[in-house]
N, C-alpha and C positions, 0 to 999 in steps of 0.2 A: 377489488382485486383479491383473489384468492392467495390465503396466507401458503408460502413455501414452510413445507415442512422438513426439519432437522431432526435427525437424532444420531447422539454421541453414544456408544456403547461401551459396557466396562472397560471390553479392551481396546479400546480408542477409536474404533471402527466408526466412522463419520460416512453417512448417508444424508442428501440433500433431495427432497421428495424420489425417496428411492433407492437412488445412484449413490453409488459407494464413490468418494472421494480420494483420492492419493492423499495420505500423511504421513511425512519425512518421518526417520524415528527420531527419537526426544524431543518432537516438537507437539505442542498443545494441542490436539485437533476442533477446541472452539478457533484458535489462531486461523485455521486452517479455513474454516467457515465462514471465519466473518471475511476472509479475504475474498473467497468466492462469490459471500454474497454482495460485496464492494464492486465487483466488477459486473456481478447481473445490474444490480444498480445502477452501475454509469453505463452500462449498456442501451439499458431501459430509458435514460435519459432525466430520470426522477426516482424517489424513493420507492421503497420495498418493505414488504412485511414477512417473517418469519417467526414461526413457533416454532420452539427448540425446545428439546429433552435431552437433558446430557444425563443419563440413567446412571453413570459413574457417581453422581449424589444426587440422582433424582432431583435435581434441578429443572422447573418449566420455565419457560417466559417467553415472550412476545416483545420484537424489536424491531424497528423500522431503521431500515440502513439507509442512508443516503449517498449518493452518488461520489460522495470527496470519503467516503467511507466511515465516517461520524455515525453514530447510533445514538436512539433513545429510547428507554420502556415504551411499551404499549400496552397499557389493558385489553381485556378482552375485549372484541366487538368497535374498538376504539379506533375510527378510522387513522386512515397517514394523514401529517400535516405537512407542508414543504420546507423546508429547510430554514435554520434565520436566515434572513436577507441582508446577507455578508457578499462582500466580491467574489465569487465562485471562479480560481483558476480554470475551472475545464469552462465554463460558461466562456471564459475569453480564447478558450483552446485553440477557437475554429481557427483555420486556416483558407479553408473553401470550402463548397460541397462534395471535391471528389477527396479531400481528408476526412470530412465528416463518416464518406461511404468508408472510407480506406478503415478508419478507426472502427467503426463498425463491424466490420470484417473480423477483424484483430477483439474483440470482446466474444464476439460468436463462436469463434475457436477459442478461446476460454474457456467458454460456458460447456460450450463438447469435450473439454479436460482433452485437448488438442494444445497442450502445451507447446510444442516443437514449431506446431503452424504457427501459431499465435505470437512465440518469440519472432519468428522469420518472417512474418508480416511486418509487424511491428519494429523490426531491424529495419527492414529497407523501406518503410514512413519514415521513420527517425534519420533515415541516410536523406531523404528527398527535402524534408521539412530542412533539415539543415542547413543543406545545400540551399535551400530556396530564401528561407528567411532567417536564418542565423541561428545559434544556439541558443540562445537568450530569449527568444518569440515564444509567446504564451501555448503556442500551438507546440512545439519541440518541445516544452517543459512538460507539457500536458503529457502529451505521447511517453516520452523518457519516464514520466510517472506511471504509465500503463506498464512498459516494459517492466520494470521495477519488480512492480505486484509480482508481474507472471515469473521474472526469474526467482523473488522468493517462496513460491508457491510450488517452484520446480523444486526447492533445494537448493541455488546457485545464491547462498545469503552473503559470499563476499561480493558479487557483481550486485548484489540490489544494496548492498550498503553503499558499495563505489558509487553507483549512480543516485541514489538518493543524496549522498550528499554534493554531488555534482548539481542536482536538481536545485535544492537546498541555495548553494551559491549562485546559480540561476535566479534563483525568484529575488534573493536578496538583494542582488545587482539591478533588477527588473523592478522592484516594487518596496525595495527595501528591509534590511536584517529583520526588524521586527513586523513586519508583514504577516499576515498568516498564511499563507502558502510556504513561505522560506519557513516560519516555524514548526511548519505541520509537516515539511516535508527534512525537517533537520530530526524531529522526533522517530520517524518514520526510518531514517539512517541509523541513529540508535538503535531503535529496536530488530533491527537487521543483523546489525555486527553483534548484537549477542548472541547471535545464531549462527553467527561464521566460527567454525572450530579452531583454536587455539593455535596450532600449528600454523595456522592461515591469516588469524586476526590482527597481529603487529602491522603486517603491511601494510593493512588500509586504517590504521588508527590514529597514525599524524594527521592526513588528509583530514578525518572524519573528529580529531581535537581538537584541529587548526579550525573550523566551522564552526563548529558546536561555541568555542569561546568567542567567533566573533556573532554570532548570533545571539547566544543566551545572554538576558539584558545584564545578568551580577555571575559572570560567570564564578566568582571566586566559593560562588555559596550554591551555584543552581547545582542540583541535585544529577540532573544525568551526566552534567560533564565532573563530576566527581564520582560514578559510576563507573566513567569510562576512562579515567584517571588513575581507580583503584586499582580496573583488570588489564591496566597499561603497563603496570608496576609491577603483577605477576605472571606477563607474559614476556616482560623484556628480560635480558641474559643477565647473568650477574656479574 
């Protein structure tokens, strides 16, 4: 497979073989790439390779993304390896083959930066999955985690925080707090709500502490729910 080529310009200009990418302002635009290439990935159905140049420090490197969005270096010439052979949430995603096609759909309009379709698709799977098999079904959680990406990728970082941690309490319930999808998808809400603007971030920070501490195994010492602890304490009123 031919590596997809990246490159980051001084002034944050993010091109993915080519194509100029939407990036929020003050947001990282490597952030903004690895999210894209997460979603070609679990499109693809298996890992991906990308050469990136982020000419802002002339920085190269070579990185194979995998489909739950985890990465690892790659040498040059170094083919992809598959994933470790962990319980893969989206591997239990399925629901059937017309979810399979439906999700499909919903990544493809991704990849066309058809954000809008992609939400709207991906809205009414997540209305029908629910309806059909619960909130809780590895196929809804799946889906609610596609949604996610694409509304932080729009800019809507308090609704991918709401919902990751909605997710989050999902898998936990499903598969248990220290599970790795409830913890990857608890991190994944962290790193959202930094992105939701201060004005906006109290509201969803009970919800997203109330998780965080029942998932983090010491919560009294873990590091991100003391994070979000600190900027709880200078967002709340005096």
């Amino acid at each position: 497979m031919t590596d997809i080529l990246v490159r980051i310009s001084p002034d944050g200009t993010a091109l993915i073989d080519g194509e100029p990418i939407d990036v929020p302002p003050g947001v990282d635009p490597a952030r903004i790439v690895l999210q894209h290439l997460a979603l070609d990935a679990a499109g693809s159905g298996g890992p991906i390779a990308a050469a990136i140049h982020d000419t802002r420090t002339e920085q190269r490197l070579r990185l194979q993304i995998n489909p739950d969005g985890s990465t690892r270096p790659l040498a040059p010439g170094e083919p992809l390896t598959p994933p470790v052979a962990t319980p893969d949430p989206a591997s239990e995603g399925s629901a059937s083959p017309e979810h399979d096609q439906a999700l499909q759909a919903v990544y493809e309009a991704g990849r066309a930066h058809d954000f809008a379709r992609a939400a709207e698709q991906a809205d009414r799977l997540l209305a029908d999955l629910t309806a059909t098999h619960g909130e809780r079904h590895p196929a809804t959680l799946t889906t609610a985690g596609v949604r996610a990406d694409l509304a932080w990728m729009s800019g809507d970082y308090r609704y991918a925080a709401e919902l990751w941690t909605y997710i989050a309490h999902g898998w936990a319930q499903a598969k248990g707090p220290l599970s790795r999808p409830a913890r990857s998808s608890a991190r994944q809400a962290a790193a959202s709500w930094k992105d939701v603007p201060d004005a906006e971030a109290l509201a969803s920070a009970g919800p997203l502490l109330e998780m965080l501490t029942a998932i983090a195994p010491d919560p009294e010492t873990n590091a991100t729910v003391l994070a979000v602890r600190r900027r709880i304490s200078t967002l709340a009123p005096a």
